[in-house]
LUMDREN-648858 format. One record per residue: residue number from 0; x, y, z of N, C-alpha, C, CB in turn. Coordinates in pm, whole numbers. Glycine has a CB too. Example, Ala and Ser with C-alpha at 12.3 -4.5 7.8 and 13.67 -1.06 7.14 Angstrom:
<pt 0, <1319, -569, 780>, <1230, -450, 780>, <1320, -330, 780>, <1131, -447, 905>>;
<pt 1, <1285, -225, 708>, <1367, -106, 714>, <1290, 3, 787>, <1408, -60, 572>>;
***
This chain:
<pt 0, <-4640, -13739, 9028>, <-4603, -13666, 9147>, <-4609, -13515, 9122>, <-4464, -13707, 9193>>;
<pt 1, <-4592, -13472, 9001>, <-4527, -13311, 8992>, <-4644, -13273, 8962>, <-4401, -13257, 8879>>;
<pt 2, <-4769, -13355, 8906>, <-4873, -13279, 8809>, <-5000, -13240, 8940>, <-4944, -13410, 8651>>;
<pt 3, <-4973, -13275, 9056>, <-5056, -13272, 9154>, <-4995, -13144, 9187>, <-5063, -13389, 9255>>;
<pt 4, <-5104, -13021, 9249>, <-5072, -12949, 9264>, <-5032, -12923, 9456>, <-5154, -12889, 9181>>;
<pt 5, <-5061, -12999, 9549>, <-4970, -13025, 9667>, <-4858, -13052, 9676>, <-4997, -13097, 9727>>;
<pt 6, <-4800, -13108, 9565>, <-4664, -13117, 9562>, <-4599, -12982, 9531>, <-4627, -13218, 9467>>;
<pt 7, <-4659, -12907, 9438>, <-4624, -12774, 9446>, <-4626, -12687, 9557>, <-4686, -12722, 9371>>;
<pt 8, <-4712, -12697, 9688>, <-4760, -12585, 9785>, <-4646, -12683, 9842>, <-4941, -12549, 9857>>;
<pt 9, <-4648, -12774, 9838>, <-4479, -12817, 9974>, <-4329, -12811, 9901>, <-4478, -13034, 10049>>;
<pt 10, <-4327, -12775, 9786>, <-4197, -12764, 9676>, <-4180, -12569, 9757>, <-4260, -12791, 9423>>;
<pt 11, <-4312, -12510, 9739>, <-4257, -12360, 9779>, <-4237, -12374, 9877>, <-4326, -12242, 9771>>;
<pt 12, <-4331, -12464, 10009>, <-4329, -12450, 10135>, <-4151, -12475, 10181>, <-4447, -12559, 10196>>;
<pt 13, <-4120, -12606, 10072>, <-3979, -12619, 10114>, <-3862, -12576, 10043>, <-3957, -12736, 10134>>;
<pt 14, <-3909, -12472, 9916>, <-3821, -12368, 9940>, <-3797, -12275, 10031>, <-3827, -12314, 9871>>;
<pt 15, <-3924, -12201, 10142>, <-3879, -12134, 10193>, <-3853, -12142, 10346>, <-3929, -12059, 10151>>;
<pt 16, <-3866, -12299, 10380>, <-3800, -12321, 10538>, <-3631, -12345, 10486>, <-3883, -12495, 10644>>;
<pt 17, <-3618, -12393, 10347>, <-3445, -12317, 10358>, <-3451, -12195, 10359>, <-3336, -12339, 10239>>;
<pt 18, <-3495, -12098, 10290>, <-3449, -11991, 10302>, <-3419, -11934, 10399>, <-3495, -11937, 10260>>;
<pt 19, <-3535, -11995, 10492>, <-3549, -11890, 10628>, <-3427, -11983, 10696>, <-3739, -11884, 10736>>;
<pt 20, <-3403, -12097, 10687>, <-3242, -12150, 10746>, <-3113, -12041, 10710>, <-3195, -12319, 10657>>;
<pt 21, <-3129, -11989, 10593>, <-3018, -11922, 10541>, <-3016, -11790, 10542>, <-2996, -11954, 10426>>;
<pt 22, <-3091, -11744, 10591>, <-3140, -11585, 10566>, <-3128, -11515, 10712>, <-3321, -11572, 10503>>;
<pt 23, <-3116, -11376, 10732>, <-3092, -11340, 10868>, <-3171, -11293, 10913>, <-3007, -11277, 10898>>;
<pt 24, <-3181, -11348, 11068>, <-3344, -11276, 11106>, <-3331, -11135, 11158>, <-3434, -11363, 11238>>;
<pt 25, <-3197, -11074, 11224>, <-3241, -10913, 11257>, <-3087, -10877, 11247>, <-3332, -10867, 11435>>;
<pt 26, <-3098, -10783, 11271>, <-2900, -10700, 11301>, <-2960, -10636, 11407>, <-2795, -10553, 11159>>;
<pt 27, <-2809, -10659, 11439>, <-2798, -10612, 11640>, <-2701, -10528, 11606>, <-2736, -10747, 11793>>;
<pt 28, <-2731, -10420, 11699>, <-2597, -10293, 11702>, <-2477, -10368, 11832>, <-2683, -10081, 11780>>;
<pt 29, <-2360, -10388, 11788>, <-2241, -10399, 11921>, <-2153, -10297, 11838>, <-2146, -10586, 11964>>;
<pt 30, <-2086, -10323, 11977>, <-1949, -10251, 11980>, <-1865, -10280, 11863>, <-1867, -10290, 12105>>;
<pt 31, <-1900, -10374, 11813>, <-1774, -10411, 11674>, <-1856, -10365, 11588>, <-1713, -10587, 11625>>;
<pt 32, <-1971, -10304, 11580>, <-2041, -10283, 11481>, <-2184, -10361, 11430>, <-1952, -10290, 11404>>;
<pt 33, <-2227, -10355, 11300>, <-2363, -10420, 11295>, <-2361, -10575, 11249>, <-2456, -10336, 11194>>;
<pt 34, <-2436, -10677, 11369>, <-2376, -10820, 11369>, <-2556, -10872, 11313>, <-2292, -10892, 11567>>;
<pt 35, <-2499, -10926, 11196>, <-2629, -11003, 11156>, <-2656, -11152, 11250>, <-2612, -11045, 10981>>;
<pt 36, <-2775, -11173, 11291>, <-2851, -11269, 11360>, <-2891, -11370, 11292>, <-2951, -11223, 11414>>;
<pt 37, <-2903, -11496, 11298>, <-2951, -11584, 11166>, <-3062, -11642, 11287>, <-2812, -11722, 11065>>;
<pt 38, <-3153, -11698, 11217>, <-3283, -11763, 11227>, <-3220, -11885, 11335>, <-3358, -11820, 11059>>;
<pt 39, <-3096, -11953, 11321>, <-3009, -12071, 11389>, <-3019, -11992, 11546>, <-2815, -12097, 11310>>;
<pt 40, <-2993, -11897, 11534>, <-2920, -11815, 11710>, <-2953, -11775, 11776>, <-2851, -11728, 11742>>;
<pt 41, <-3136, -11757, 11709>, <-3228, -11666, 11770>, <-3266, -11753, 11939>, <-3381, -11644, 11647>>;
<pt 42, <-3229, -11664, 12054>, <-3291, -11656, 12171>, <-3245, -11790, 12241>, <-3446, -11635, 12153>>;
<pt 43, <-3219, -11909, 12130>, <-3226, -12040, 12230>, <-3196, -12118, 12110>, <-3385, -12085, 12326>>;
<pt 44, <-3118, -12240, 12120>, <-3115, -12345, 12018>, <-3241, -12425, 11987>, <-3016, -12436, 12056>>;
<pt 45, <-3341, -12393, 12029>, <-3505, -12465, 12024>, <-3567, -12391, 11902>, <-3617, -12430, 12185>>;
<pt 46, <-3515, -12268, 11878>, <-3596, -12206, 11739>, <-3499, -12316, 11583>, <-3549, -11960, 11727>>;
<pt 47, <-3397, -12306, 11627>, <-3367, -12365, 11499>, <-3409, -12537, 11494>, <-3200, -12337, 11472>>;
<pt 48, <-3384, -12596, 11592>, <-3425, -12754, 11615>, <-3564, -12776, 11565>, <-3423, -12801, 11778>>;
<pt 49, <-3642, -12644, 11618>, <-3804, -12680, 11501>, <-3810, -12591, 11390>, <-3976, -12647, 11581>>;
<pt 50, <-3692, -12511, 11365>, <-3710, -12495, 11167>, <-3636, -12624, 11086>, <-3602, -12324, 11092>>;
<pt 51, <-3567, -12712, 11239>, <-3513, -12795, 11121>, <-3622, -12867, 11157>, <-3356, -12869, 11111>>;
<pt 52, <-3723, -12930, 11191>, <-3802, -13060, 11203>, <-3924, -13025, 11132>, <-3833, -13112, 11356>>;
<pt 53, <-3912, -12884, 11134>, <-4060, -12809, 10968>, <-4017, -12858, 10870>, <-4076, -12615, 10904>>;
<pt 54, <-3890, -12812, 10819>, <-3818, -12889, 10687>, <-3811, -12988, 10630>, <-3731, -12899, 10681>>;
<pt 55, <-3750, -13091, 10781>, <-3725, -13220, 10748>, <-3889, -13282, 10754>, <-3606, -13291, 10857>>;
<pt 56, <-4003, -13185, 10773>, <-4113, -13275, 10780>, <-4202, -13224, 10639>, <-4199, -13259, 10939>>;
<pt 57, <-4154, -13157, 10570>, <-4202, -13070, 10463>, <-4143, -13141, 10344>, <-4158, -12912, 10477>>;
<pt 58, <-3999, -13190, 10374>, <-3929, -13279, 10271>, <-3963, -13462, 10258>, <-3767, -13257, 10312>>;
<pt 59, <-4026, -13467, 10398>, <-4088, -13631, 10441>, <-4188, -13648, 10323>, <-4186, -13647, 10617>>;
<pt 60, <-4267, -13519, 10357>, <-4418, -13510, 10270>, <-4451, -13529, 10129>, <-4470, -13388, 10278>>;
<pt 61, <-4280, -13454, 10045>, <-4282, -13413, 9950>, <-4244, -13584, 9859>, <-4187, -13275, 9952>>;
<pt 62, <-4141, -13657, 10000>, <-4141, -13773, 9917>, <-4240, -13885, 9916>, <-4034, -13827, 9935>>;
<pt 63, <-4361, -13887, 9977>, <-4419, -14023, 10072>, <-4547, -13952, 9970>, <-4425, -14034, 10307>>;
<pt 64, <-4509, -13917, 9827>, <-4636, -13874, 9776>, <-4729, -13978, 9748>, <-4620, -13801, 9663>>;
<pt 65, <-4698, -14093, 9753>, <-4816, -14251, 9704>, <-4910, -14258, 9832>, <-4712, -14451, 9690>>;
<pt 66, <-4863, -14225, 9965>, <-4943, -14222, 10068>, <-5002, -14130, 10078>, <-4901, -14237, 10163>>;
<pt 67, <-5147, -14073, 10021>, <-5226, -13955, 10078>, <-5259, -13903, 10141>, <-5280, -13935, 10078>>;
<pt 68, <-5270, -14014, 10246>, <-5300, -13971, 10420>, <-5219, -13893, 10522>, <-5307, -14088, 10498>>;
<pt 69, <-5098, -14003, 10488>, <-4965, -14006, 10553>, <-4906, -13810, 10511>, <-4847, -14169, 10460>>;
<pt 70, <-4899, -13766, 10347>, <-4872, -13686, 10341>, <-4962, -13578, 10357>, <-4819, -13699, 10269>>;
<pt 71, <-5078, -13588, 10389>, <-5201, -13480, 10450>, <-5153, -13460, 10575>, <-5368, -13537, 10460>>;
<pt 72, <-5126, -13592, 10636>, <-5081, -13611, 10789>, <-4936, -13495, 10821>, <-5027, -13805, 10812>>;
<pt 73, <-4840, -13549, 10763>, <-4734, -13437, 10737>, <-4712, -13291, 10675>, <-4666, -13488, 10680>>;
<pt 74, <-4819, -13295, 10614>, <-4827, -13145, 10586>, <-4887, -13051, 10687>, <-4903, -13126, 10469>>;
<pt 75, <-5029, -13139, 10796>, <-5070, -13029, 10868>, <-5007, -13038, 10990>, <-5209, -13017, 10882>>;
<pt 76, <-4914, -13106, 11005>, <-4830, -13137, 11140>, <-4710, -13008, 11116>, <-4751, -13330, 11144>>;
<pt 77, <-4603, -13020, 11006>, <-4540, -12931, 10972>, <-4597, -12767, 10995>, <-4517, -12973, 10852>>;
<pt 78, <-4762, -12766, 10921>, <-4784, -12641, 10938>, <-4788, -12614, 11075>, <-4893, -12602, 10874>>;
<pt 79, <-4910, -12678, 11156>, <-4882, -12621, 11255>, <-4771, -12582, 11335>, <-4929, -12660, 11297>>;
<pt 80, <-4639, -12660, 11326>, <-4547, -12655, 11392>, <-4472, -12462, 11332>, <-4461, -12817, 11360>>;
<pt 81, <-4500, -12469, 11218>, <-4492, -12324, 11159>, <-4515, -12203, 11155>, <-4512, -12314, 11103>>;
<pt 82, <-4668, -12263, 11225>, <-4756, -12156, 11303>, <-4693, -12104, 11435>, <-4899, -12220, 11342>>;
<pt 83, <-4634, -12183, 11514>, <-4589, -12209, 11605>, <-4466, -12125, 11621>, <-4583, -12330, 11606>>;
<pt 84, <-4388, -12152, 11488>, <-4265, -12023, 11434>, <-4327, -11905, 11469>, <-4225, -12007, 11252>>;
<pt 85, <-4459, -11878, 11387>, <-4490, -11747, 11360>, <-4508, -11679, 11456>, <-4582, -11729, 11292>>;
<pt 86, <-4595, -11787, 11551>, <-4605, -11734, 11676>, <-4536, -11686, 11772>, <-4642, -11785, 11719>>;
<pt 87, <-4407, -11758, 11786>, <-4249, -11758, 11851>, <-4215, -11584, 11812>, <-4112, -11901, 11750>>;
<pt 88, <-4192, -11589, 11687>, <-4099, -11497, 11640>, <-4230, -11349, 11689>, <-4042, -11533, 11436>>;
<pt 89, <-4359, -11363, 11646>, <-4445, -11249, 11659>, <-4404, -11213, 11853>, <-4643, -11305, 11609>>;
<pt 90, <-4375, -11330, 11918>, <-4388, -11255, 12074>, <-4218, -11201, 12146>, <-4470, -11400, 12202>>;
<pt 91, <-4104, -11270, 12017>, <-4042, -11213, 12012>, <-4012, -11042, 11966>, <-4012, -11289, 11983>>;
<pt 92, <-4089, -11063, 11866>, <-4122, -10925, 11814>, <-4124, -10808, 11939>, <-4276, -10934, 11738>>;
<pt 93, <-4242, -10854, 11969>, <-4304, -10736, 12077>, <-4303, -10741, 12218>, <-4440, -10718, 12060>>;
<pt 94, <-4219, -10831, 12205>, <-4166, -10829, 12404>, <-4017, -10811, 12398>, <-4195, -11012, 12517>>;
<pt 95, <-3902, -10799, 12286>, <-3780, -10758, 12283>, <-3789, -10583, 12258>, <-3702, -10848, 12168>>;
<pt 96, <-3711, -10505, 12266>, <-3698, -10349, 12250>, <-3600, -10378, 12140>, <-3640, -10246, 12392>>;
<pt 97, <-3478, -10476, 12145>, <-3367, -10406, 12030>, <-3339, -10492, 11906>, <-3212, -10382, 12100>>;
<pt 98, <-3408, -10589, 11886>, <-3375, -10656, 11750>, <-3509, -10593, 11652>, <-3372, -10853, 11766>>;
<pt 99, <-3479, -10574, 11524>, <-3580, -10521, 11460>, <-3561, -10657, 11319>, <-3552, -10326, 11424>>;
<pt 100, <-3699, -10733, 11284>, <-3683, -10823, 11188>, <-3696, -10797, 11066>, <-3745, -10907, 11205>>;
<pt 101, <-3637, -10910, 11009>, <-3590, -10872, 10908>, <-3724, -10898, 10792>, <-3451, -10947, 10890>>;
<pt 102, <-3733, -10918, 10675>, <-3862, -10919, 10622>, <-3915, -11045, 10591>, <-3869, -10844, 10515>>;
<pt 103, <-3822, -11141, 10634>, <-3834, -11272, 10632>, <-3903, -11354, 10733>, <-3725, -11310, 10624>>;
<pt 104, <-3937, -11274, 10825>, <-3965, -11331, 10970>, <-4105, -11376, 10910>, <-3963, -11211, 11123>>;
<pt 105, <-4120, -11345, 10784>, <-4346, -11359, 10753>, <-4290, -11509, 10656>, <-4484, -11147, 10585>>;
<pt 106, <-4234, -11563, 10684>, <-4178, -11714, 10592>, <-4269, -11840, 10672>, <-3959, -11754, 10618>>;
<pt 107, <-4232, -11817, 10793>, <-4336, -11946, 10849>, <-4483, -11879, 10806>, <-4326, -11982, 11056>>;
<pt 108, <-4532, -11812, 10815>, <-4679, -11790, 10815>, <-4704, -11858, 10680>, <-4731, -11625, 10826>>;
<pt 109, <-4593, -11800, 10544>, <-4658, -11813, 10411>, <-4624, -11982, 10426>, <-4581, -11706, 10261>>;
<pt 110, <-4533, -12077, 10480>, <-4509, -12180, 10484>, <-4626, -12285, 10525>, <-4410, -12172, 10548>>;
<pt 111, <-4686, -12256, 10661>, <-4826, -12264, 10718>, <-4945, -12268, 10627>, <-4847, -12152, 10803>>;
<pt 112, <-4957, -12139, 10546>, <-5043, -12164, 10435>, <-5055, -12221, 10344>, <-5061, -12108, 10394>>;
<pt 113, <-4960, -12254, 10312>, <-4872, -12355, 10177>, <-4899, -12493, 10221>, <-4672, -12337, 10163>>;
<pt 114, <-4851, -12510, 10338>, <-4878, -12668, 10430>, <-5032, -12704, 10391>, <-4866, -12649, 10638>>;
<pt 115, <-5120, -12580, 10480>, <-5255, -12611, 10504>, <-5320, -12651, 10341>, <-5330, -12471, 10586>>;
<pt 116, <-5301, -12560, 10228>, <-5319, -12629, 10092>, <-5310, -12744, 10019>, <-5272, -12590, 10038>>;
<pt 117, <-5150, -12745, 10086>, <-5113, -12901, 10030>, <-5219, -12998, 10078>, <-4959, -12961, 10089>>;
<pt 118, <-5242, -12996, 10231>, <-5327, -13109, 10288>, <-5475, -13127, 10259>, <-5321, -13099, 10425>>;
<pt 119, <-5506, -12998, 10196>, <-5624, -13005, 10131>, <-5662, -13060, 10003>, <-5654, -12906, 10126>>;
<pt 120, <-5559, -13012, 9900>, <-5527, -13113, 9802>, <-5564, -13281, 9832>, <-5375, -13096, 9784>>;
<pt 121, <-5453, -13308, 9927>, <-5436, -13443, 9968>, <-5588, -13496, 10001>, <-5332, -13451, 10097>>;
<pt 122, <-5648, -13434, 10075>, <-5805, -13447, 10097>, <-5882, -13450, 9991>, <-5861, -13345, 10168>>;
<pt 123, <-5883, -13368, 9896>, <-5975, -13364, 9831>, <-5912, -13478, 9692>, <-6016, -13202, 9809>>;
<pt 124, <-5826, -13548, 9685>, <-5762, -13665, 9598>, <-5818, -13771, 9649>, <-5606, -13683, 9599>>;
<pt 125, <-5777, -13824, 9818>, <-5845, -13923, 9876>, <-6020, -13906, 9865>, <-5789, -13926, 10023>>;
<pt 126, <-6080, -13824, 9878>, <-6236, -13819, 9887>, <-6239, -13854, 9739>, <-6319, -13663, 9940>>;
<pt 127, <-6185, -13855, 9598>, <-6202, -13858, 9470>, <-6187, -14012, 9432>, <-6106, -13761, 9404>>;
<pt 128, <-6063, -14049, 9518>, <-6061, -14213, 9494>, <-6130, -14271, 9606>, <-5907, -14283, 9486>>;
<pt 129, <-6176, -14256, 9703>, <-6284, -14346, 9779>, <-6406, -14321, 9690>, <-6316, -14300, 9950>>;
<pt 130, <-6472, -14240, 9615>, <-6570, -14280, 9545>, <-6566, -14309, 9442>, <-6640, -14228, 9545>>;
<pt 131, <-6395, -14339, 9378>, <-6455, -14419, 9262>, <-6437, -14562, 9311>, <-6380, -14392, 9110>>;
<pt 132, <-6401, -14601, 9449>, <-6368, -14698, 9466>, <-6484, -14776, 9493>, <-6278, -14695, 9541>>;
<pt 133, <-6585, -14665, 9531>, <-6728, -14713, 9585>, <-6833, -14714, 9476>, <-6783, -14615, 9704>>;
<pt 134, <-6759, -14664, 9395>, <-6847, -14679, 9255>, <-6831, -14835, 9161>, <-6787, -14541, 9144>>;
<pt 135, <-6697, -14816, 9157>, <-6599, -15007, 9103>, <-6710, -15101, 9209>, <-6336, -15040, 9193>>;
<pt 136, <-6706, -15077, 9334>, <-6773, -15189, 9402>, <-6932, -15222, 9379>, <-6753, -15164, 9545>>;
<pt 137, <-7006, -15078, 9377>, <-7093, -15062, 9341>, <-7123, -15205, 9174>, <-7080, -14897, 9336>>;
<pt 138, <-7074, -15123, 9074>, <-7038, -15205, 8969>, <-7032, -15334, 8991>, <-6932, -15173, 8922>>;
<pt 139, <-6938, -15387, 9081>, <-6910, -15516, 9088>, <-7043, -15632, 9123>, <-6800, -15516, 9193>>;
<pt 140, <-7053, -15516, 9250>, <-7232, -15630, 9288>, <-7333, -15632, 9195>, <-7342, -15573, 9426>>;
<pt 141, <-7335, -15510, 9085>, <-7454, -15517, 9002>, <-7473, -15650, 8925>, <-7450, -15406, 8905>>;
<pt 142, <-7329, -15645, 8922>, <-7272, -15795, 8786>, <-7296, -15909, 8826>, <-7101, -15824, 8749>>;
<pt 143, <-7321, -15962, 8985>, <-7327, -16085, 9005>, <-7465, -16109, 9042>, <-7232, -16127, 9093>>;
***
């Protein structure tokens, strides 16, 4: 499991959809002073419901490593859904005037990229064992 290197691009990927769970996305000026924002509070309870279903689909991936497909399948589903962050937070960016982000807000993008690797990995493992599988068969008919 560990020596494959997709398991690595979804080990960082899912270090950093916690982080970005735990980390604050902007400070707001009030009256009580400067109130940190977390990634959970942003705009609507729908931003955090899909950092949690990136996670929980980044952590699916990381365990269902015997299935190649399945975890190609979950890695580019996660990314996109990440992309989807990036996208969120970029039109938050530039259609709000008073939250300014924090440097973390670039976590889904690097997460996205990390995803899209892993699933390539996963691709290029399955294309490695369908031809030796077609090679064994190959073999097999020569013999009879």
């Amino acid at each position: 499991m560990w020596q494959r290197i997709q398991t690595l691009y979804l080990l960082i990927s899912a270090g950093l959809a916690v982080a970005l769970c735990l980390s604050p996305a902007y400070r707001l000026a009030s009256p009580e002073g400067l109130v940190q924002v977390s990634y959970w509070q942003l705009q609507s309870p729908y931003f955090g419901i899909l950092l949690g279903i990136v996670a929980f689909l980044i952590v699916l991936a990381l365990v269902v490593y015997k299935s190649r497909i399945l975890q190609m399948r979950l890695a580019v589903l996660s990314g996109i859904m990440a992309l989807g962050m990036q996208l969120w937070l970029a039109w938050m960016y530039f259609t709000f005037e008073g939250p300014v982000f924090h440097w973390t807000a670039i976590f889904p993008l690097v997460i996205c990229i990390c995803n899209l690797l892993a699933a390539r990995g996963d691709f290029q493992d399955q294309l490695v064992v369908e031809s030796a599988y077609r090679v064994r068969e190959r073999r097999k008919r020569k013999r009879k």
